[in-house]
C-alpha positions in Angstrom: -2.1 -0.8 0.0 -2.7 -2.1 3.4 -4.9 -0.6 6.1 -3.0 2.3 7.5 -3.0 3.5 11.3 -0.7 5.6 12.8 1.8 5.6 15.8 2.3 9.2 18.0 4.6 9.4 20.8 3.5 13.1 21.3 7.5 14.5 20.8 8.4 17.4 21.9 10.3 19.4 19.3 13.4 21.7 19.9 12.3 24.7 22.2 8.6 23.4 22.4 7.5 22.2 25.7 5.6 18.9 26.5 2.2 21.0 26.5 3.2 21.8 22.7 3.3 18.1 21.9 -0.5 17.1 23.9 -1.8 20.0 21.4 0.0 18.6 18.4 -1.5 15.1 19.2 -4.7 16.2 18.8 -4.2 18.1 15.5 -2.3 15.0 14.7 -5.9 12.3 15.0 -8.0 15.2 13.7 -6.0 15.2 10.2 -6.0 11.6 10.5 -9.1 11.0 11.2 -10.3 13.5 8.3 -8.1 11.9 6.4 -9.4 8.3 6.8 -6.8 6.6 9.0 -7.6 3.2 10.9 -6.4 3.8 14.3 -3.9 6.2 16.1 -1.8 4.4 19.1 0.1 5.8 21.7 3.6 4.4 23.2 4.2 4.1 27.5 7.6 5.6 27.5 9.4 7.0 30.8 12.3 9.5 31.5 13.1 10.8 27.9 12.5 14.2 28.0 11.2 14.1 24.4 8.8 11.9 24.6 5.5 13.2 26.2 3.2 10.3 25.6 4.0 8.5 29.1 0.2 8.1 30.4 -1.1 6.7 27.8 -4.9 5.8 29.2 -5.1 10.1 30.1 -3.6 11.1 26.3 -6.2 8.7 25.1 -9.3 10.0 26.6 -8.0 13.6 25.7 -7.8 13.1 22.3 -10.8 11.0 22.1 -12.4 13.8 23.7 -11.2 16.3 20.6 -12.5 13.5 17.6 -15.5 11.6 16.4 -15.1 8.0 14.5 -11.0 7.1 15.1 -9.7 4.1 17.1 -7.1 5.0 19.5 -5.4 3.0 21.7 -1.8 1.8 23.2 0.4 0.8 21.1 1.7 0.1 23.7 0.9 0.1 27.5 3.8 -1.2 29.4 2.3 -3.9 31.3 5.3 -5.0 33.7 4.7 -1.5 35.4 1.4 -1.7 35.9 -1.3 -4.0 38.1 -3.5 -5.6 35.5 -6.9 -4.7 37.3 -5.4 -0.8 37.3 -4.9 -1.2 33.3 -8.8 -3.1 33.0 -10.2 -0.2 34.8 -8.2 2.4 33.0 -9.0 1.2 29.5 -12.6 0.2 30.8 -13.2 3.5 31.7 -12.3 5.1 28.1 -14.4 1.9 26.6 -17.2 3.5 28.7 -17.3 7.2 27.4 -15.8 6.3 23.8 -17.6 2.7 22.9 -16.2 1.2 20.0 -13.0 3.8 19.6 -10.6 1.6 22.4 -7.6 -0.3 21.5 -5.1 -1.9 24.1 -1.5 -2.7 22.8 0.6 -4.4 25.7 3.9 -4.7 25.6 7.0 -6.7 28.3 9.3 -4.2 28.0 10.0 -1.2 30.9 9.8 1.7 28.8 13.1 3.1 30.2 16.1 2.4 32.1 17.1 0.6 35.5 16.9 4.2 37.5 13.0 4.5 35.8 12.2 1.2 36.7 13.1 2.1 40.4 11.1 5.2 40.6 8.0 3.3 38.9 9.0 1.2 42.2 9.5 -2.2 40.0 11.1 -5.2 39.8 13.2 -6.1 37.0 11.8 -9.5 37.4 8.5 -8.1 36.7 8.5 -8.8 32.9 8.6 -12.3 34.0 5.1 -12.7 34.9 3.8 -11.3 31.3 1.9 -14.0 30.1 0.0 -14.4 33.3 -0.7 -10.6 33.6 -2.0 -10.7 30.3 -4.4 -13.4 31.2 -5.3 -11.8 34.3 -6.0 -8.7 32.3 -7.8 -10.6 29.7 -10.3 -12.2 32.3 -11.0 -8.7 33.5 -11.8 -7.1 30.5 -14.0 -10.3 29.2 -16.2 -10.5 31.8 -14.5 -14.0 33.1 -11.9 -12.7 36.2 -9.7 -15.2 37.4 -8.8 -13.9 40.6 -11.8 -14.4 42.6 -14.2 -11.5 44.1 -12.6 -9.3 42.1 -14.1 -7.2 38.8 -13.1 -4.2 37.3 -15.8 -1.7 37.1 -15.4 0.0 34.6 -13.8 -2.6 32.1 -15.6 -5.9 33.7 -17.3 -7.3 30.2 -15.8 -4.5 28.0 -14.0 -6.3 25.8 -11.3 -4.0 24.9 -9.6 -5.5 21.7 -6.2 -6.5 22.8 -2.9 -6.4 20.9 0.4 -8.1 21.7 3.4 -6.1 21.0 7.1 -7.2 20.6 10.2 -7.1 18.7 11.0 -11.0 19.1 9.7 -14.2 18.7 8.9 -14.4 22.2 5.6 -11.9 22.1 5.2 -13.6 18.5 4.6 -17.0 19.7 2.8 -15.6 23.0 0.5 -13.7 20.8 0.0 -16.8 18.7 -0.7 -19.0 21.7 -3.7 -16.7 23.1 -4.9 -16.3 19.7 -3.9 -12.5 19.7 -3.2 -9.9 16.6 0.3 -9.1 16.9 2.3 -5.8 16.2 6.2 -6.0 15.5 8.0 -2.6 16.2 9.9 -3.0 13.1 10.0 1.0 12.9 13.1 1.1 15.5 13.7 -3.1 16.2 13.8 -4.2 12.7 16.1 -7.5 13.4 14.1 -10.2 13.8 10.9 -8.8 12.0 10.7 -11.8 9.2 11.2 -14.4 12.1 8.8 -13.3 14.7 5.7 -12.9 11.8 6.6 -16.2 10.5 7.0 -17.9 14.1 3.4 -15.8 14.9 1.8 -17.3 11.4 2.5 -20.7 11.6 2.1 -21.3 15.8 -1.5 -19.2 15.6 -4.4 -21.3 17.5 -7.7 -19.8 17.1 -9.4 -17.8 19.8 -13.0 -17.0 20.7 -12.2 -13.5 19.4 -9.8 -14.0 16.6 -10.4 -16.7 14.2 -7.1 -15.7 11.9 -4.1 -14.4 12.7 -3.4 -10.4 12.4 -0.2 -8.9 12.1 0.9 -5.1 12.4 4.3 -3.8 11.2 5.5 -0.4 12.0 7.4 1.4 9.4 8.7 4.8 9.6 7.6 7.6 7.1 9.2 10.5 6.2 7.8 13.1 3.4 9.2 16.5 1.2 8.6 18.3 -1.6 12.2 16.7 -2.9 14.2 13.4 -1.9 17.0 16.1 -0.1 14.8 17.5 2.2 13.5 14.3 3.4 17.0 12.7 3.9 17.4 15.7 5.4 15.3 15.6 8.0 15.9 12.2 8.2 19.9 13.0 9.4 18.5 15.5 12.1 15.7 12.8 13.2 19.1 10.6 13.4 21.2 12.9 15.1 18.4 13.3 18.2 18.4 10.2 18.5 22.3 9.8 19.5 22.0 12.5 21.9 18.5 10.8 22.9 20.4 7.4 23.4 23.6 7.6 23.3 25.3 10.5 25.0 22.8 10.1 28.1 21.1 13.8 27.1 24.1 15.2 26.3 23.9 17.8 23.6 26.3 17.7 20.8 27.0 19.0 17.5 25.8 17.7 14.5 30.2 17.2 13.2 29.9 14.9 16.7 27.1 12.9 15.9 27.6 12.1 12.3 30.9 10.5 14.0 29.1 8.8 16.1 26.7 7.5 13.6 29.3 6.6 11.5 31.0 4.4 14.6 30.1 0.4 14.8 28.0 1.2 18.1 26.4 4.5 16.0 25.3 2.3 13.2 22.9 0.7 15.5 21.0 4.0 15.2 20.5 4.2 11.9 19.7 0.6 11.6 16.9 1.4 13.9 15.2 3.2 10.9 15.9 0.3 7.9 12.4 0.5 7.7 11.5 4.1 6.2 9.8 5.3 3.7 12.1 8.2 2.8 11.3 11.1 -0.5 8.7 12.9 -2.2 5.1 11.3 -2.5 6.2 9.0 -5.3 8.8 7.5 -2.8 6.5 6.8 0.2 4.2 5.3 -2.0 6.8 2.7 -3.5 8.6 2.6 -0.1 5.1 1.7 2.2 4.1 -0.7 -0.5 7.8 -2.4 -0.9 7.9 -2.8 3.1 4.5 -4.3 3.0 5.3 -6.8 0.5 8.5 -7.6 2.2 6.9 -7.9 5.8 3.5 -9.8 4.5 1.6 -7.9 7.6 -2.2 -7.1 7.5 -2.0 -3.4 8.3 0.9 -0.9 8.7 1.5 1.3 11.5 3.1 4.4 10.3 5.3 6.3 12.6 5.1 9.8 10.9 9.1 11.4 10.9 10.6 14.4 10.8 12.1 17.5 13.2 9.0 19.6 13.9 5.2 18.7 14.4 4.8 20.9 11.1 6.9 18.6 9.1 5.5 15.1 11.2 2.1 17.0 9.7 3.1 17.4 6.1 4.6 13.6 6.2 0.9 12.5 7.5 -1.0 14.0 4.7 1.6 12.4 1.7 1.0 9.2 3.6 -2.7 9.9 2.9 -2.1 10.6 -0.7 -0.2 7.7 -1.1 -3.1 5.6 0.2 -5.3 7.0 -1.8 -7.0 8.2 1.6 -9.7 10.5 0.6 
């Protein structure tokens, strides 16, 4: 089995309330990190009202704050809505007062719609200027700023490992030109997974910091005592997900959205999840290590399923077991 790590978008389950899902995080990297877990990440997303992991650099430094040996980091940090010196001091800060635990995943996209891009007051041009923000962060966070007289403090020399993040060939051959690990969001953009690692692969030049290339694939997980249960939970992970993206919030019965996911456009949701390890223990075990055959990556990022933190939980420790994770 591959190195494991973990994604968390701190979800907020039916009648919970965003605090619910900041104390579930922690629980969440305290079993993982008991259970011997790589890393835990943390996803920028805006306006989704079940999604409450939108600060990422704060959630960080809380839950680093509540554990001992773990690597957290963003997986990823938006960077189109954010200054690059903001992000250098952000993630310098939590380099600072948790050495050695920091990860910085950066991705192009917004992390929400037009509207959110206009009350984050951006441009939709701003994507455009990736590649140079990610330098400019780079020469922050190394020590080596290219805009002159200006250093972050905290974060100037802090070498925060960076991580590209995509779900194209575009951040797979950016990635490969900076000599950059690379993580493909295969666990809800699964189409052009084989490309973008193979583009990333064969274009990789050699950094001061990376010698080899690195790949991580997310893959969704999904655990229960029996195969029904977890298909299960699997259909009402689904149907959120059309009232999530499709019906613009709009609640609406389960009859409704098994139409809807039955529809050309619906499919699309359920195609988001091709990659899941779906069953008991036996079937996570031969569905993680039959996705990480197919995708060739160096180390999985698992993005625990199900309807409640309870059942994310249980899905978390058969992950575990299926790792052989002490």
């Amino acid at each position: 089995m591959r190195p494991l790590s973990l994604l968390d978008l701190a979800l907020v389950d039916v009648g919970g309330t965003p605090a619910d899902a900041l104390r579930n995080t922690v629980t969440f990297a305290q079993r993982a990190e008991a259970r011997g877990f790589r890393r835990v990440w943390y996803a920028e997303h805006h306006n989704m009202s079940v999604i409450a992991s939108s600060a990422p650099a704060v959630l960080i430094a809380h839950v680093a704050a509540h554990t001992k040996t773990i690597r957290l980091g963003a997986g990823g940090v938006m960077l189109p809505n954010h200054a690059p010196l903001t992000i250098a001091e952000q993630f310098g800060t939590l380099a600072a007062l948790h050495p050695g635990r920091i990860d910085l995943g950066l991705g192009r996209a917004p992390g929400g719609d037009r509207a959110t891009l206009y009350a984050l007051r951006r441009d939709v041009r701003s994507a455009e200027s990736f590649p140079q923000d990610v330098l400019e962060l780079q020469g922050y966070l190394t020590g080596h700023s290219r805009v002159s007289g200006v250093r972050a403090t905290p974060g100037d020399g802090a070498d925060v490992p960076l991580y590209l993040l995509g779900s194209s060939t575009f951040g797979a051959r950016l990635a490969a030109k900076l000599g950059l690990p690379y993580a493909f969001a295969s666990h809800f953009a699964p189409q052009q997974m084989e490309e973008a690692i193979t583009a990333y692969r064969r274009s990789f030049e050699p950094s001061a910091m990376h010698a080899s290339p690195w790949v991580i694939a997310g893959v969704n997980a999904i655990a229960a005592e029996t195969r029904a249960e977890a298909e299960h939970q699997l259909r009402v992970v689904m149907r959120a997900r059309v009232s999530l993206l499709l019906t613009n919030g709009l609640t609406v019965s389960d009859a409704e959205a098994d139409a809807i996911l039955a529809s050309p456009h619906g499919r699309g949701i359920a195609d988001m999840m091709r990659y899941t390890a779906l069953g008991t223990l036996d079937d996570v075990r031969g569905g993680l290590m039959a996705f990480a055959d197919h995708c060739g990556a160096d180390e999985l990022m698992v993005a625990c399923g199900g309807p409640t933190a309870e059942d994310r939980l249980y899905t978390l420790e058969r992950v575990a077991d299926a790792a052989g994770y002490p």
